[in-house]
C-alpha positions in Angstrom: 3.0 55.6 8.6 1.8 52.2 9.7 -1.2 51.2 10.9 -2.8 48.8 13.2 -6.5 48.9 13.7 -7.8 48.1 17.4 -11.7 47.3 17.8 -12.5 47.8 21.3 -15.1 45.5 22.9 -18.9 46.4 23.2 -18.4 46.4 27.2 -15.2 48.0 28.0 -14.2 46.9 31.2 -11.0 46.5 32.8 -11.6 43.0 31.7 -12.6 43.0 28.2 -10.0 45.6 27.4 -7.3 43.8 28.2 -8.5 40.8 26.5 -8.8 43.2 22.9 -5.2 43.9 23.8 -4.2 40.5 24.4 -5.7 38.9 21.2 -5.1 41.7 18.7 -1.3 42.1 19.5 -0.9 38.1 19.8 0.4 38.6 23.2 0.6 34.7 24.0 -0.4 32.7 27.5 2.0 34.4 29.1 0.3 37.9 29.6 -0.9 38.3 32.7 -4.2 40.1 32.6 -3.5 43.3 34.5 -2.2 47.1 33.3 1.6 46.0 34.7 1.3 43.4 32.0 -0.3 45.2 29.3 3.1 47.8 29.7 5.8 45.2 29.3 3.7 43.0 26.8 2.5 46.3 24.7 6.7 46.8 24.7 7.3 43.6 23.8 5.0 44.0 20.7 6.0 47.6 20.0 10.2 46.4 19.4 8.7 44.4 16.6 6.2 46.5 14.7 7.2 48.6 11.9 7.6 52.7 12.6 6.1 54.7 12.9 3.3 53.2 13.6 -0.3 54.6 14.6 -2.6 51.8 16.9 -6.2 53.3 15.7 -9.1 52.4 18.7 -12.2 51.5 16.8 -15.3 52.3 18.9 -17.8 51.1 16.7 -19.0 48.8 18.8 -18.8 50.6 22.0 -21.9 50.0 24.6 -20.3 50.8 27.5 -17.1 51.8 29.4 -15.5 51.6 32.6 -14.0 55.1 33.1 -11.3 54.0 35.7 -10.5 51.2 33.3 -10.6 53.5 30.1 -8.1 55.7 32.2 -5.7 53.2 32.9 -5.4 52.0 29.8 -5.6 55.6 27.9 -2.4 56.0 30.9 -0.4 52.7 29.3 -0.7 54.3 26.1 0.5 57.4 26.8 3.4 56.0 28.5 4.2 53.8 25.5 3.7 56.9 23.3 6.2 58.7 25.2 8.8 55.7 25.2 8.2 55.0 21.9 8.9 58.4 20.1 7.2 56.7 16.6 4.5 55.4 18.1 1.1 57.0 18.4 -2.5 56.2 19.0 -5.7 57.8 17.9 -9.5 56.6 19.0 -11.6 55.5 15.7 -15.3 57.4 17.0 -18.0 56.2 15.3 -18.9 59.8 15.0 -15.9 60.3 13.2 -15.5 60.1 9.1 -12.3 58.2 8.5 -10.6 57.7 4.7 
């Protein structure tokens, strides 16, 4: 399994979230800064990844998040992770003990 290791902003608005999206998948000046462009951009960089692969959320800087915008894009993932049957995502807690 391949993985690709996400850190989400300290301040994790609808904003800021799209922007960690943007940068760490390269998406280019094209993306267009809202969820219906995260979906087609986050397919766009899905078609070239290697499979499976597992996008790993790292929290360790969370401060503080948005919840509508958390749900939104928790929503885009889940949609990718049932388009994309290799694909998966998992959140990095700081609380957690990873290898």
């Amino acid at each position: 399994m391949n993985h690709s290791l996400l850190l989400l902003p300290a301040h994790a608005d609808k904003a800021n979230l799209l922007n960690a999206f943007a940068e760490h998948c390269q998406f280019g000046t094209y993306f267009g800064h809202n969820w219906d462009a995260l979906w087609d951009s986050l397919n766009d960089w899905l078609a070239q990844q290697p499979m499976p692969l597992c996008l790993e959320l790292d929290d360790s800087q969370l401060q503080s998040r948005d919840e509508a915008a958390w749900q939104q894009c928790q929503a885009v993932l889940e949609d990718a992770r049932i388009e994309w049957p290799d694909f998966s995502y998992r959140i990095r807690s700081k609380s957690a003990c990873c290898p």
